[in-house]
C-alpha positions as CSV (number, residue, x, y, z in Angstrom):
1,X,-57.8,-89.7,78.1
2,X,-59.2,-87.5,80.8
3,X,-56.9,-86.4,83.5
4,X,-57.9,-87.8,86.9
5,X,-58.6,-84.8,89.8
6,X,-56.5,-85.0,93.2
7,X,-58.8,-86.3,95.6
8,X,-59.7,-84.0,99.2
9,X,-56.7,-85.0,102.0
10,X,-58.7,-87.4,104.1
11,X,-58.5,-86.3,108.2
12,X,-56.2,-88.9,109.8
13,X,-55.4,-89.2,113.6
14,X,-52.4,-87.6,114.7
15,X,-51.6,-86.2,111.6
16,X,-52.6,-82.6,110.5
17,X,-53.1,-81.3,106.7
18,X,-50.3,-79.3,104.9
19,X,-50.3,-79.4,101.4
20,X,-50.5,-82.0,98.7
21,X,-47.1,-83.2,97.0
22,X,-48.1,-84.6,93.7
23,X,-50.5,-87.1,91.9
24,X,-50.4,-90.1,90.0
25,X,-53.0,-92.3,87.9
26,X,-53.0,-95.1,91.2
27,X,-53.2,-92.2,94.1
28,X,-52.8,-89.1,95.4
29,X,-49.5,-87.9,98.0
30,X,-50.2,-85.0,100.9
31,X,-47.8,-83.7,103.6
32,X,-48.8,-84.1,106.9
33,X,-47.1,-83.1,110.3
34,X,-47.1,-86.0,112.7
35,X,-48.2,-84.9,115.8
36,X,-45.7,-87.4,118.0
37,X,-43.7,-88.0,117.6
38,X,-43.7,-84.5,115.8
39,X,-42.1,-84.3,112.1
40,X,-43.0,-83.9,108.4
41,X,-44.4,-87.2,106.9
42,X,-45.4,-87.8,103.4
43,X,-49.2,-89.7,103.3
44,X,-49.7,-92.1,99.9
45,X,-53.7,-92.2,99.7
46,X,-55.7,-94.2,97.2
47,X,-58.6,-92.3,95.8
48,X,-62.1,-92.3,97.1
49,X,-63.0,-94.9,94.7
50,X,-61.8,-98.1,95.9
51,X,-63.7,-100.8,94.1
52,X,-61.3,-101.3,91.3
53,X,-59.6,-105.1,93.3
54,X,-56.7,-104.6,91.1
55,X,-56.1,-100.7,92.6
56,X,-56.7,-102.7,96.1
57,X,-53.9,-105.2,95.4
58,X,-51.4,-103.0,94.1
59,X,-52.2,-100.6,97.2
60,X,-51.7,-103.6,99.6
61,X,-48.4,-105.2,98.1
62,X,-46.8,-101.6,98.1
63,X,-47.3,-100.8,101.9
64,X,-46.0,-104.8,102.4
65,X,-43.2,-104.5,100.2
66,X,-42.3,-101.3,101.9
67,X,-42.5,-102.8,104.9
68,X,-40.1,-105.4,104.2
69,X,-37.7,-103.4,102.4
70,X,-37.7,-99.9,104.1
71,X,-34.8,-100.9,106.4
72,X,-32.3,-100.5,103.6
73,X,-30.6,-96.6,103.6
74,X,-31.4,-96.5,99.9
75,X,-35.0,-97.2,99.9
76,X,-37.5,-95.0,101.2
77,X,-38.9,-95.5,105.2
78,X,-42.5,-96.5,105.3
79,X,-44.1,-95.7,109.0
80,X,-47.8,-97.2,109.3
81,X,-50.5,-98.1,106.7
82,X,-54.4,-98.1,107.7
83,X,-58.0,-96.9,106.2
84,X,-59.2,-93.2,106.8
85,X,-62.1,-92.1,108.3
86,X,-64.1,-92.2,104.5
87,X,-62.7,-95.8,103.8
88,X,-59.7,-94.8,101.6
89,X,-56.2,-97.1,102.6
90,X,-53.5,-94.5,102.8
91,X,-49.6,-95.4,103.7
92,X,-47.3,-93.0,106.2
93,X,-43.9,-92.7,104.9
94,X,-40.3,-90.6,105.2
95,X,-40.9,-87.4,103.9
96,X,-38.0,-86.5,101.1
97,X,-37.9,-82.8,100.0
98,X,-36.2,-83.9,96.9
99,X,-36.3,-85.9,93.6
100,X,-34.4,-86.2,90.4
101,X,-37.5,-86.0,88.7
102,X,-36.6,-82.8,86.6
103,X,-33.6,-81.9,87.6
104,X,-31.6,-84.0,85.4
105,X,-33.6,-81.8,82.7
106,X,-32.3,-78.3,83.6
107,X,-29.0,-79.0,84.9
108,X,-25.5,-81.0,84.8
109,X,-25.3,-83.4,87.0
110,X,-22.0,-84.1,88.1
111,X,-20.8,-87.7,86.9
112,X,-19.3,-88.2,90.8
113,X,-23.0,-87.8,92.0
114,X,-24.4,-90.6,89.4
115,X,-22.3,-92.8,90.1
116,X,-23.2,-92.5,93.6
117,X,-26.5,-93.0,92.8
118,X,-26.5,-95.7,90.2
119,X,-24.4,-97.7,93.2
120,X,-27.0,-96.8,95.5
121,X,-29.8,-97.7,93.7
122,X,-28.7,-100.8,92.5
123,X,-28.0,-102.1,96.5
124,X,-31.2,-101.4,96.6
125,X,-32.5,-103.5,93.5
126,X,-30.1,-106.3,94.9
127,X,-31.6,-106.6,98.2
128,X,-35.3,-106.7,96.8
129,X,-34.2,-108.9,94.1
130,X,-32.7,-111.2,97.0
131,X,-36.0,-110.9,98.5
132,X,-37.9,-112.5,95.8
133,X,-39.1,-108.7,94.5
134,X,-38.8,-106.7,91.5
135,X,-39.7,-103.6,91.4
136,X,-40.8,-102.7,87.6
137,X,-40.9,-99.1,87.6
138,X,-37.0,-97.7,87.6
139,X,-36.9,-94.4,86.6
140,X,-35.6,-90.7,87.8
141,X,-38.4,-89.3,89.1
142,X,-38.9,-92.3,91.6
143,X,-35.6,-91.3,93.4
144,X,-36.2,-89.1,95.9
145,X,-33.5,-87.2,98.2
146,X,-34.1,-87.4,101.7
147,X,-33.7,-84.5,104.4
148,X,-30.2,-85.8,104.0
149,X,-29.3,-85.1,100.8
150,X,-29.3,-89.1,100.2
151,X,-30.7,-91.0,97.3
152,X,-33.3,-93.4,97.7
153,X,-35.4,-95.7,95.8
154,X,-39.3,-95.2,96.2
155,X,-42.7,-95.9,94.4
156,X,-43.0,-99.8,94.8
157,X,-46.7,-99.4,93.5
158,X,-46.7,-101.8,90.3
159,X,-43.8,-104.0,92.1
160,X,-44.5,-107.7,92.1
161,X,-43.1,-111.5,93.2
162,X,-40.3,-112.3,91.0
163,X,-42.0,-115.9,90.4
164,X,-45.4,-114.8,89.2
165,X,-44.2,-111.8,86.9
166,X,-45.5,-112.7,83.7
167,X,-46.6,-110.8,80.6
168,X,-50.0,-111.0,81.1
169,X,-49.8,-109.1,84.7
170,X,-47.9,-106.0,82.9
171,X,-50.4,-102.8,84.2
172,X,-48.5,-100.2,83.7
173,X,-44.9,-99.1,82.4
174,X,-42.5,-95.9,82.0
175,X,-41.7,-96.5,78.7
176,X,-38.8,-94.6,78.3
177,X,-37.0,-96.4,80.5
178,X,-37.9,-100.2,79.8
179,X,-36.5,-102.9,78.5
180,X,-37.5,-104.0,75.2
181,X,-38.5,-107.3,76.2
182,X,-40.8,-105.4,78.9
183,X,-41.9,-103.0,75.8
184,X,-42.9,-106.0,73.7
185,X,-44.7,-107.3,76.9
186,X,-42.8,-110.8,76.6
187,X,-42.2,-110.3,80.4
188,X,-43.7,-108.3,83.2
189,X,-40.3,-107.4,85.1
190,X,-37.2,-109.6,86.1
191,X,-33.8,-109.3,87.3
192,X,-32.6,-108.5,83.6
193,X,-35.2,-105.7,82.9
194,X,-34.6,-104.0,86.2
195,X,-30.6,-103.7,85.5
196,X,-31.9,-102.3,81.8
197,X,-34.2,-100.1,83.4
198,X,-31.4,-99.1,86.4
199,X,-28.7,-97.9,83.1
200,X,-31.7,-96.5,81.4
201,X,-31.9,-94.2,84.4
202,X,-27.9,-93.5,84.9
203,X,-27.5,-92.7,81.3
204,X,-31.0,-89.9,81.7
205,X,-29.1,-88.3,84.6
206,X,-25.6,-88.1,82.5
207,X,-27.2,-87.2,79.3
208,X,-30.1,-84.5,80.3
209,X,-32.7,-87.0,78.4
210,X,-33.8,-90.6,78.8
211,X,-32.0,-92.7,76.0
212,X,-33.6,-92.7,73.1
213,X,-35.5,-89.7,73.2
214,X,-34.8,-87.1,70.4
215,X,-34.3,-83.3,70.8
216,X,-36.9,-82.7,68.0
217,X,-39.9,-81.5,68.9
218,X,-42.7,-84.0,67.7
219,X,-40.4,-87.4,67.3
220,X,-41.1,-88.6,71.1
221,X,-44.7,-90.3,71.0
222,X,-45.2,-93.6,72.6
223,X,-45.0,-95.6,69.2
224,X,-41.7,-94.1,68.0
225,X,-39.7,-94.7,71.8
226,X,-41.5,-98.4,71.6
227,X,-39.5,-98.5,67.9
228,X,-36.2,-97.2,68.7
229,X,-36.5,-99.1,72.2
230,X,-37.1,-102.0,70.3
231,X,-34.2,-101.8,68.1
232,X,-31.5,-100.7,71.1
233,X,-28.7,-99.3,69.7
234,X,-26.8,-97.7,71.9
235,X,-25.6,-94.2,71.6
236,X,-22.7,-92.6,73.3
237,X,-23.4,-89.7,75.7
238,X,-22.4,-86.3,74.3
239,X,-20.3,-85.5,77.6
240,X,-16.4,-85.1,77.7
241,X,-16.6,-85.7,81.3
242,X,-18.1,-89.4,80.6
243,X,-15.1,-91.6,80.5
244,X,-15.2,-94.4,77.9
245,X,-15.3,-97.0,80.7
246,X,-18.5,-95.8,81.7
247,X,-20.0,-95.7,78.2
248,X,-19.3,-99.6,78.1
249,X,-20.8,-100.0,81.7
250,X,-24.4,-98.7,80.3
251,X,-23.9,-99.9,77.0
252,X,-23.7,-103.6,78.2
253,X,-26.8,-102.5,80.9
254,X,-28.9,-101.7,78.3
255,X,-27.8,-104.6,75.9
256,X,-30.8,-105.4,73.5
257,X,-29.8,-108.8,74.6
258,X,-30.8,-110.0,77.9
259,X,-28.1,-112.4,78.3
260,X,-25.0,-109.9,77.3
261,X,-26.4,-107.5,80.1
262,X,-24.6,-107.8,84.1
263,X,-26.3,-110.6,85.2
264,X,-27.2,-109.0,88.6
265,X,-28.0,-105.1,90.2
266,X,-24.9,-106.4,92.5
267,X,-22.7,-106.5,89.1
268,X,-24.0,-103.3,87.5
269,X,-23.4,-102.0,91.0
270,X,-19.3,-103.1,90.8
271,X,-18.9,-102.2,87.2
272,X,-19.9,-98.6,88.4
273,X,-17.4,-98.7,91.5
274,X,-14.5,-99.8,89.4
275,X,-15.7,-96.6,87.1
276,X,-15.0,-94.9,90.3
277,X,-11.7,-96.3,91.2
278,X,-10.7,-95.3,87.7
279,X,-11.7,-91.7,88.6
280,X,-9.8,-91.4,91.7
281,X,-13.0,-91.2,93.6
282,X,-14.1,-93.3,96.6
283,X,-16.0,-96.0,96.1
284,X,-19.7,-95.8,97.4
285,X,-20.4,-99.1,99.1
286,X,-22.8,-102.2,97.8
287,X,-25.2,-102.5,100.9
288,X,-26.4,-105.3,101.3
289,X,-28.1,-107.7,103.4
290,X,-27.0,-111.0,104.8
291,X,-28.9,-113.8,103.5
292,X,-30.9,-114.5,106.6
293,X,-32.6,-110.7,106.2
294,X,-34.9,-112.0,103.1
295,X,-36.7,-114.4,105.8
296,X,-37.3,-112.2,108.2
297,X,-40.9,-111.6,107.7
298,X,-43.4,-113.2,105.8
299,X,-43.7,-113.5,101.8
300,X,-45.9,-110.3,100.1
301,X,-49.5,-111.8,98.9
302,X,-49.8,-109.6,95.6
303,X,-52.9,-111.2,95.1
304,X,-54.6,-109.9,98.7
305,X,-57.2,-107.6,97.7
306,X,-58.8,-107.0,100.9
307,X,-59.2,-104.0,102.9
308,X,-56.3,-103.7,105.6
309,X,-54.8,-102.0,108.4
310,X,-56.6,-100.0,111.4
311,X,-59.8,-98.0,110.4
312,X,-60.2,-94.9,112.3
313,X,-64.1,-94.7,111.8
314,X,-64.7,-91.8,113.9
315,X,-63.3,-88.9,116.1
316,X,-64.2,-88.8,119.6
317,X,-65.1,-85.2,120.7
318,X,-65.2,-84.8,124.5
319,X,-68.5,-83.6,126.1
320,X,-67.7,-81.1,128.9
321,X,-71.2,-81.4,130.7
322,X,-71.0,-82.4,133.9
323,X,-72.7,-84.4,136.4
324,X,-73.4,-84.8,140.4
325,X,-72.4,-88.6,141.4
326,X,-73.3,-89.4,145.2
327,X,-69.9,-88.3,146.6
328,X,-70.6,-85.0,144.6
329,X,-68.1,-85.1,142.3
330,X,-68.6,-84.3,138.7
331,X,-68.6,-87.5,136.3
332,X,-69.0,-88.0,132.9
333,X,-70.7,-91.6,131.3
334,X,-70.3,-92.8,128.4
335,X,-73.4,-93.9,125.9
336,X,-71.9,-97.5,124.6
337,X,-74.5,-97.5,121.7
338,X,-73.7,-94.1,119.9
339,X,-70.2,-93.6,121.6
340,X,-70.9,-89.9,122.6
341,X,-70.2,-88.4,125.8
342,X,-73.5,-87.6,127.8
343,X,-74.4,-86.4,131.3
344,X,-76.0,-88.9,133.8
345,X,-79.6,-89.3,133.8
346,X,-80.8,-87.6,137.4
347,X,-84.6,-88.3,138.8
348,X,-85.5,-84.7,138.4
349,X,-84.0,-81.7,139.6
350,X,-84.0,-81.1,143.7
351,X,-86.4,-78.1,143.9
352,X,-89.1,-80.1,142.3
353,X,-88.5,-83.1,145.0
354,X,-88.2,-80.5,147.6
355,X,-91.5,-79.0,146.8
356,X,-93.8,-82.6,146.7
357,X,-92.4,-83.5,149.4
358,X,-93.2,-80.2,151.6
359,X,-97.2,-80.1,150.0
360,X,-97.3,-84.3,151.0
361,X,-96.6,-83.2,154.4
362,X,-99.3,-79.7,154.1
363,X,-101.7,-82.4,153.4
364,X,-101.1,-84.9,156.2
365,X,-101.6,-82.2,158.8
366,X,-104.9,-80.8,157.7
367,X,-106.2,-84.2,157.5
368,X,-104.6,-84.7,160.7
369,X,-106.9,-81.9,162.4
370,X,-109.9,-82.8,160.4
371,X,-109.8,-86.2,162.3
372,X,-108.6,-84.3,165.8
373,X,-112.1,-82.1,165.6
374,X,-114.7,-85.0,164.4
375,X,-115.1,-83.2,161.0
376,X,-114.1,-86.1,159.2
């Protein structure tokens, strides 16, 4: 399969080019610098080909679910969402200078800082869970670190409604880090897979590799992970510092059996804080919201596949020409049909008027005598 081509930044109002940040089959992700108020934003943009409905819905429920979500510290802020100048929908979020994409790969990541994050991130999984989402595509590299140096959960492009996730809307999956009911497409996403997924993701950070992923070069195509997946069998991370508690936290996350896994992200998340006690450290908090929070706006239509959001169709350029009203001050008018700035039309320049009017009055006096002397 042919690689897809990042698509041209589009030119969006109040927002000037920097540089792109990365690209993904669904779209493409540019910094900007907002103009006001001024700072660094990161702009989502679909690509120029927008035809595909499916693209169009996922596009749609990511800026909604974003938008209903981005309150929480551990999920990334989304700003505005609208269509650029050449039609494409784009989404205006927090800029985060950071990811645990690779670095899990080429380093040691202190077990105090996962469990951190695998707290974080499953206050986060809890409050979209208690909101009736799921988010379906857990994994390192969508946790970004903020300006902060916080964790936060982002990329809610193949997310969906916890009561239409079925098998047959699966689109895409990370399979490294899915459950193998999810793998066997028996389900599209739900509570269960997510907390799989979630200590699918603590264990990658701990071990240096995602779960069942060998060292040997060659043995990590899609078919074998799908194989091992399937099976499940735990295996202990190689790490001295990993205390055995912790081992029994993932190994029940990632139980082949659905029903022997925490029940909720809000369990996983207390199984990792009494991990913590254990360790003498301090216990990162379970944020979450009170129940009324999950009513606040309106349900996410993951089936809306329209178009949406401001279009900025044009840019206005100001036309500097100016223009004599009757109090002789210069004004400008403005052409309703073609929206550019032109000068007032005048009845012809003054010299032009001067000069008719002086040979009118030539011509008047020579007729004038003719009549006086009888000629005419």
């Amino acid at each position: 399969m042919t690689t897809r081509l990042p698509s041209a930044p589009p030119i969006l109002p109040g927002l000037a080019y920097i540089r792109p940040l990365g690209s993904g089959g669904f779209a493409d992700v540019f910094l900007y610098e907002q103009d006001m108020p001024r700072r660094n934003v990161a702009v989502k943009v679909m690509p120029s080909d927008v035809r595909d409905p499916d693209l169009r819905r996922m596009f749609n429920a990511e800026a909604d679910v974003l938008a209903h979500l981005s309150a929480h510290p551990a999920i990334v802020t989304v700003y505005q969402a609208g269509i650029s100048a050449d039609g494409r929908p784009y989404i205006v979020m927090e800029y985060c200078p950071g990811s645990l994409a690779q670095r899990y790969r080429i380093e040691r990541i202190p077990v105090e800082e996962v469990l951190t994050v695998g707290v974080r991130m499953a206050s986060a999984l809890e409050s979209a869970h208690r909101a009736g989402l799921v988010h379906r595509d857990v994994k390192p590299s969508n946790i970004l670190i903020t300006t902060f140096g916080t964790p936060v959960l982002a990329d809610f492009g193949i997310s969906s409604s916890l009561a239409r996730a079925t098998a047959d809307e699966v689109l895409a999956m990370s399979i490294p880090w899915s459950a193998p009911e999810v793998i066997a497409e028996e389900t599209a996403g739900t509570i269960s897979s997510e907390v799989w997924s979630l200590g699918a993701t603590v264990y990658s950070l701990l071990a240096g590799r995602s779960p069942f992923e060998r060292r040997d070069r060659g043995q990590n195509t899609k078919e074998q992970l799908r194989r091992r997946i399937a099976r499940a069998s735990y295996t202990a991370i190689p790490r001295t510092d990993v205390p055995e508690s912790l081992q029994t936290v993932l190994a029940t996350a990632m139980s082949r059996d659905p029903s022997r896994r925490w029940a909720s992200a809000r369990e996983f998340a207390e199984a990792l804080q009494r991990v913590q006690t254990e360790l003498g450290l301090a216990a990162t908090p379970v944020e979450i919201p009170d129940d009324e929070w999950s009513a606040a706006s309106g349900a996410v239509d993951f089936g809306d596949t329209a178009l949406r959001g401001p279009t900025r169709s044009r840019v206005d350029h100001e036309d500097r020409r100016k223009t004599r009203g009757e109090s002789g001050i210069a004004a400008l008018v403005r052409d309703e049909d073609t929206d550019f700035t032109t000068p007032a039309r005048s009845r012809g320049p003054v010299w032009m008027i001067a000069a008719v009017s002086a040979a009118v009055v030539a011509i008047a006096a020579v007729l004038a005598a003719l009549f006086a002397t009888g000629v005419l």
